[in-house]
C-alpha positions in Angstrom: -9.2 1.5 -19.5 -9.9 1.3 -15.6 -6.9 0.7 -13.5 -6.5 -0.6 -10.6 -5.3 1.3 -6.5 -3.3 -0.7 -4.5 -3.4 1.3 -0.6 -0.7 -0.4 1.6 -0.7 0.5 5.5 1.5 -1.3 8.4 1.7 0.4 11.6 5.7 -0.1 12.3 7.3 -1.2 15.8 9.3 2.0 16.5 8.9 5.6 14.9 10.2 6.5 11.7 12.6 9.1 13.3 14.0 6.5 15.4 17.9 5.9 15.1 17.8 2.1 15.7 19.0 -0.4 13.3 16.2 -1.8 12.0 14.6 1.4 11.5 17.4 2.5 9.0 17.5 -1.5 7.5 13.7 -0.3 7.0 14.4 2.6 5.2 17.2 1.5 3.3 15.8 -1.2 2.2 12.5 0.1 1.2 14.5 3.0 -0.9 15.5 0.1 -3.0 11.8 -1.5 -3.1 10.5 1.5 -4.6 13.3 2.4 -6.8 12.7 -1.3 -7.8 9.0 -1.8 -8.5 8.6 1.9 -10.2 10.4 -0.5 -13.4 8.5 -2.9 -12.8 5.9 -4.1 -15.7 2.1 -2.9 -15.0 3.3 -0.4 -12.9 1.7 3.0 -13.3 2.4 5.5 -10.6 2.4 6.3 -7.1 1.8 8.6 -4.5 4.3 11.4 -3.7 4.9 14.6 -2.4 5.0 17.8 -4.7 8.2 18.8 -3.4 9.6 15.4 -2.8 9.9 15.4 1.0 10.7 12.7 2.7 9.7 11.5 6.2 6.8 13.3 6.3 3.7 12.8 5.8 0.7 14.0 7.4 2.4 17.8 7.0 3.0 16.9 2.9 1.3 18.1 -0.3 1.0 15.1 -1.8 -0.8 17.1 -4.9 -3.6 15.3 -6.9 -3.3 12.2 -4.3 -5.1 14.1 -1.0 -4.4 15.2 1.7 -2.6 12.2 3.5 -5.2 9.9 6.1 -4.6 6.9 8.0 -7.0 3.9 9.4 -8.7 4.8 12.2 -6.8 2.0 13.9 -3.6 3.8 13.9 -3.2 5.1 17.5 0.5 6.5 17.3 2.0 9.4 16.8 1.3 12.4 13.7 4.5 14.3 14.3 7.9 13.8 12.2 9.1 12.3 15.5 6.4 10.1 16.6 5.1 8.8 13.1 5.1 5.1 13.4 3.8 3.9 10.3 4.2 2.9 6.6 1.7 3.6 3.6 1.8 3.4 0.0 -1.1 4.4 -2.7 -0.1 3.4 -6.5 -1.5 2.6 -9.9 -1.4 -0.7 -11.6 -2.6 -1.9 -15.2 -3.9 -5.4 -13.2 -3.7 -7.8 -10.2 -1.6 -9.7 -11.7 1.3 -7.0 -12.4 1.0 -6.0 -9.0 1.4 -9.6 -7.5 4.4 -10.5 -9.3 6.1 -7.0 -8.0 5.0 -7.8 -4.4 5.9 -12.2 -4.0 8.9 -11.6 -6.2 12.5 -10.6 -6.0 13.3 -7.6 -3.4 10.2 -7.1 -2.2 9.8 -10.3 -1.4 13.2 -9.9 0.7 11.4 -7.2 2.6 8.2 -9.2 3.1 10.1 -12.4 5.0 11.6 -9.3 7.4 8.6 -7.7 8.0 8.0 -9.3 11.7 11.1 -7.2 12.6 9.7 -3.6 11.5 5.8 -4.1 12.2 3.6 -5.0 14.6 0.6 -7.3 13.8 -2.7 -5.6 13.8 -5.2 -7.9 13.4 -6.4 -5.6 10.6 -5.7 -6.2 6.6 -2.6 -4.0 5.5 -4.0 -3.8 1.9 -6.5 -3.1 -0.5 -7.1 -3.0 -4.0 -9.8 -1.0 -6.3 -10.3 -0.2 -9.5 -10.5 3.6 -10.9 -11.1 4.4 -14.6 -8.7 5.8 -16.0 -7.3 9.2 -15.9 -8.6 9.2 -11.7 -6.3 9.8 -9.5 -6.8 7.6 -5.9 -6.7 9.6 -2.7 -5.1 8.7 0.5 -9.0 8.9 1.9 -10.1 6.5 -0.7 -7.4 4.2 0.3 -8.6 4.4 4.1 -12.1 4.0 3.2 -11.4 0.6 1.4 -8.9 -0.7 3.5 -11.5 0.2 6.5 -14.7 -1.3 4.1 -12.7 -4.6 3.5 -11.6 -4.7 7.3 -15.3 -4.4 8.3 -17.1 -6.6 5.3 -14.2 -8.7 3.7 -13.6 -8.6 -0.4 -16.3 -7.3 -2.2 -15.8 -5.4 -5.6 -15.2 -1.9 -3.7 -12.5 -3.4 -2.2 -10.4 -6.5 -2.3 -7.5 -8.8 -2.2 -5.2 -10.9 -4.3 -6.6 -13.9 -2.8 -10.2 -12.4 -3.6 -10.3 -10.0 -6.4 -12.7 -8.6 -8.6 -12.4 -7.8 -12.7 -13.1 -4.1 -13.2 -16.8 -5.3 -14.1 -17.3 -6.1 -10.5 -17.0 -10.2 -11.4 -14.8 -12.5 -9.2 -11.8 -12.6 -10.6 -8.4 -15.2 -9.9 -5.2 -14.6 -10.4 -3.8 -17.8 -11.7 -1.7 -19.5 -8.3 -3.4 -17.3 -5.8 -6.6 -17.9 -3.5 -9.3 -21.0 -4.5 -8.9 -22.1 -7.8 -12.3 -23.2 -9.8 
C-alpha cells in the first residue's frame, strides 16, 4: 500500500545555537510537537539520526533517510552554530491523517507563532509524495519536490493539501481543504 512523504523546510530568524528566547520557545515547543504527532493516527515514521543527535544535521547519519540536503534557497549557515533552519521528512498512511496532525491541537499552537521563529521565503515550506510501501524517502527527494513544486506548482510528483493527488496520480481533495467540486 503506497504511503505518502511529507518534507517540511522553514529557514528560521536566528540560528539554532542561538540562546535567545524564542529560539528555546522553538525548541521547546517543537520537542512537544513531535513527541505529540508520533501518536498521532496515520502517522508512520520520521526522519532521525542513528545515534539520536540532536542539533545537528548536516554532520548526522540519518541512516536509510540520506544524507541530509536543503533547498537551494537556504543561504545560511551549515555549522552547529550557524544552522538556521527547520526540516522534517515523515511517513503518513494519507493526506488526510497528516492534515488533521498539522491544523489541530499543538501543532496548531506552533503554526499561529510561526511569524516569531521564521522568516518568509516566498518559497512553499512543504511537500507531499507518495512512495510504495516499504521505501524509505530521502532528505534529497524531499528537496527535489519541494524545489519541483516551487518551480511548477502541484502536480502528482509533488503537492499540497490544498492540491493533492491519490497515489494513482488523480486529483484528489481532502474534504474542507482547497476547491471543492
Amino acid at each position: 500500500m503506497p504511503r505518502l512523504a511529507l518534507y517540511t523546510f522553514g529557514v528560521l530568524t536566528s540560528p539554532l545555537a542561538n540562546p535567545a528566547p524564542l529560539t528555546r520557545e522553538f525548541y521547546d515547543i517543537g520537542e512537544a510537537v513531535y513527541r505529540k504527532i508520533g501518536r498521532h493516527p496515520g502517522y508512520l515514521a520520521h526522519a532521525d539520526t542513528a545515534d539520536g543527535a540532536r542539533g545537528v544535521l548536516f554532520e548526522a547519519d540519518w541512516g536509510a533517510w540520506g544524507e541530509f540536503a536543503v533547498p537551494s534557497w537556504y543561504a545560511k549557515g551549515r555549522t552547529p552554530e550557524t544552522t538556521a533552519l527547520a526540516a522534517t521528512l515523515s511517513l503518513w498512511t494519507d493526506p488526510r491523517s497528516a492534515f488533521h496532525a498539522v491544523y489541530t491541537g499543538l501543532h496548531r499552537e506552533a503554526l499561529t507563532r510561526r511569524d516569531d521563529w521564521f522568516e518568509r521565503t516566498g518559497h512553499p515550506n512543504y511537500v507531499f509524495w507518495w512512495v510504495s510501501d516499504g521505501v524509505i524517502p530521502t532528505w534529497q527527494d524531499g528537496v527535489s519536490r519541494l524545489e519541483h513544486l516551487h518551480g511548477h506548482g502541484s502536480a502528482p510528483y509533488a503537492f499540497t493539501f490544498r492540491d493533492s493527488f491519490a497515489p494513482d496520480g488523480t486529483p484528489a481533495r481532502i474534504k474542507g481543504v482547497g476547491p471543492q467540486d
